[in-house]
C-alpha positions in Angstrom: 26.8 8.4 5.6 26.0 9.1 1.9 24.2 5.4 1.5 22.3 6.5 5.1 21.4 9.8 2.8 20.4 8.2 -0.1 18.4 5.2 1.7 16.3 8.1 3.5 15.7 10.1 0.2 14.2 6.8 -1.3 12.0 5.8 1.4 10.6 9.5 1.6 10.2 9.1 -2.4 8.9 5.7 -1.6 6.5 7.5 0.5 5.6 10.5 -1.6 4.3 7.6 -4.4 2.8 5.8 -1.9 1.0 9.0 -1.4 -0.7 8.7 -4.5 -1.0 5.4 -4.4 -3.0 5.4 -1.3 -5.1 8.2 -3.0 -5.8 6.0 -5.4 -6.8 3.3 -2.6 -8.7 5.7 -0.6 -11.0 7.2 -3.3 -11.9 3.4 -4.4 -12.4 2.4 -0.7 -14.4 5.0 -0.3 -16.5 4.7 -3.5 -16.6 0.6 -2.5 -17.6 0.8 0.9 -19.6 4.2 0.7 -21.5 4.2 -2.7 -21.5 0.4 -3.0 -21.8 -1.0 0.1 -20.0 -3.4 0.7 -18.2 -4.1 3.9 -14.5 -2.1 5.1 -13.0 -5.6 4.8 -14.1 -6.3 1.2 -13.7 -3.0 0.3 -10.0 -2.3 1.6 -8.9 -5.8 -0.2 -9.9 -4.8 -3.3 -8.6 -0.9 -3.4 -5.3 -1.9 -1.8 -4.8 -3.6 -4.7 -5.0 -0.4 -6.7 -2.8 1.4 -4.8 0.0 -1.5 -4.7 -0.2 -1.9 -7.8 0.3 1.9 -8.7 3.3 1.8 -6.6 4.8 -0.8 -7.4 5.1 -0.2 -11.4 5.6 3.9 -10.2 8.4 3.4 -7.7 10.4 0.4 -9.7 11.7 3.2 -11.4 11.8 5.8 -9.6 12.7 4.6 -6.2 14.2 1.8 -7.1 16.3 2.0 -10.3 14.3 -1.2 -11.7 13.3 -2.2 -15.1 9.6 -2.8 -15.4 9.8 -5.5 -18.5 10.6 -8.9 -18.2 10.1 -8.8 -14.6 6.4 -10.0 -14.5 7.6 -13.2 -11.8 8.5 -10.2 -9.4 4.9 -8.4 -9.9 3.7 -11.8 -8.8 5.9 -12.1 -5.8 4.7 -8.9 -5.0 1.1 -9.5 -5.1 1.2 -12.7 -3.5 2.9 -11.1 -0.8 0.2 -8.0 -0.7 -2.7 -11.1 -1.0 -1.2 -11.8 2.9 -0.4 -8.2 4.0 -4.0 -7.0 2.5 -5.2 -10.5 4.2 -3.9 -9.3 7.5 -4.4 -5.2 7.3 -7.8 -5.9 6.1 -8.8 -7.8 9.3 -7.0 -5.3 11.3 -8.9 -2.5 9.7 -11.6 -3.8 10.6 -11.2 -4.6 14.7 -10.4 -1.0 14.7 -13.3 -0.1 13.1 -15.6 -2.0 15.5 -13.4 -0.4 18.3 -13.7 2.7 16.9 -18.0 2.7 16.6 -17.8 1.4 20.2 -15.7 4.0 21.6 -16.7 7.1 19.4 -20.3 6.6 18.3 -21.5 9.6 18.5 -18.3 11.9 17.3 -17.8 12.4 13.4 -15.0 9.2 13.8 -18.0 6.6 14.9 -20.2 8.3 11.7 -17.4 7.0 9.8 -15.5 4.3 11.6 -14.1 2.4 8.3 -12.6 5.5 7.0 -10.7 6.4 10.4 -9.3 3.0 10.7 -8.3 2.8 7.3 -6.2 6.1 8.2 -4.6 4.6 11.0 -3.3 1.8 9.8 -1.9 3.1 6.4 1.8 4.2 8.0 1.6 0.6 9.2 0.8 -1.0 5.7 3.4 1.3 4.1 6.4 0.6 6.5 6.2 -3.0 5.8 5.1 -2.3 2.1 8.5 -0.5 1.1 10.5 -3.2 3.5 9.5 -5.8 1.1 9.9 -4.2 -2.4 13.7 -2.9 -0.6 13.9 -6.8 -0.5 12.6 -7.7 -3.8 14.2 -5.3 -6.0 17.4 -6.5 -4.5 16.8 -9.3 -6.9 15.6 -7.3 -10.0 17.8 -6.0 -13.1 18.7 -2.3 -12.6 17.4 0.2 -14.9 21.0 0.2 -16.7 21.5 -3.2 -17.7 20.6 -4.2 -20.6 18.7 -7.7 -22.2 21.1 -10.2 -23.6 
């Protein structure tokens, strides 16, 4: 019962920095798509990355009890996993998007499509997010052990 208690305090930790991390996404997605122009999919690839990469170096410590140093094969683990996950969230954001123009076109939500579907499937992207750094940081040096 306490691990069950614990395992629920770091996921809703997990999901506070996540938070912040997808604040950090959504402000660049939106700067990307809506002062640069280019297109939801390009856009989302690229601020993802911000975000995953602010939670990952946020949360291996916090969330996690991780070290940060030496662990640079991890980081790459990581972001070749999130080059898939943004791969396939990316596309996803965007058939909502087009479903969402179709269906809502003249409501605020088809004005601004990209940014609905973006919303909607963040809780997806951040489920499977936290399932995989669970998984990888099973791997990792804890925060208390020390280099030899």
């Amino acid at each position: 019962m306490i691990y069950q208690k614990r395992a629920f305090a770091n996921f809703l930790a997990f999901v506070f920095l996540s938070g912040l991390g997808w604040i950090c996404d959504f402000l660049t997605f939106l700067l990307l798509v809506k002062v640069v122009g280019v297109s939801s999919f390009v856009g989302n690839f690229i601020s993802s990355y911000v975000g995953v990469t602010f939670v990952w170096f946020v949360s291996l410590k916090m969330v996690f009890n991780r070290r940060t140093d030496g662990q640079a094969i991890f980081l790459f683990a990581y972001w070749c996993f999130q080059f898939f996950s943004i791969l396939g969230y990316s596309q996803s954001l965007r058939v909502v998007d087009l479903a969402l123009l179709n269906t809502y076109s003249s409501s605020l939500v088809g004005q601004n499509p990209e940014i609905a579907a973006k919303i909607i499937i963040t809780p997806f992207n951040l489920l499977t997010n936290f399932i995989f750094m669970k998984f990888l940081t099973r791997f990792m040096r804890g925060e208390s052990t020390t280099r030899a």
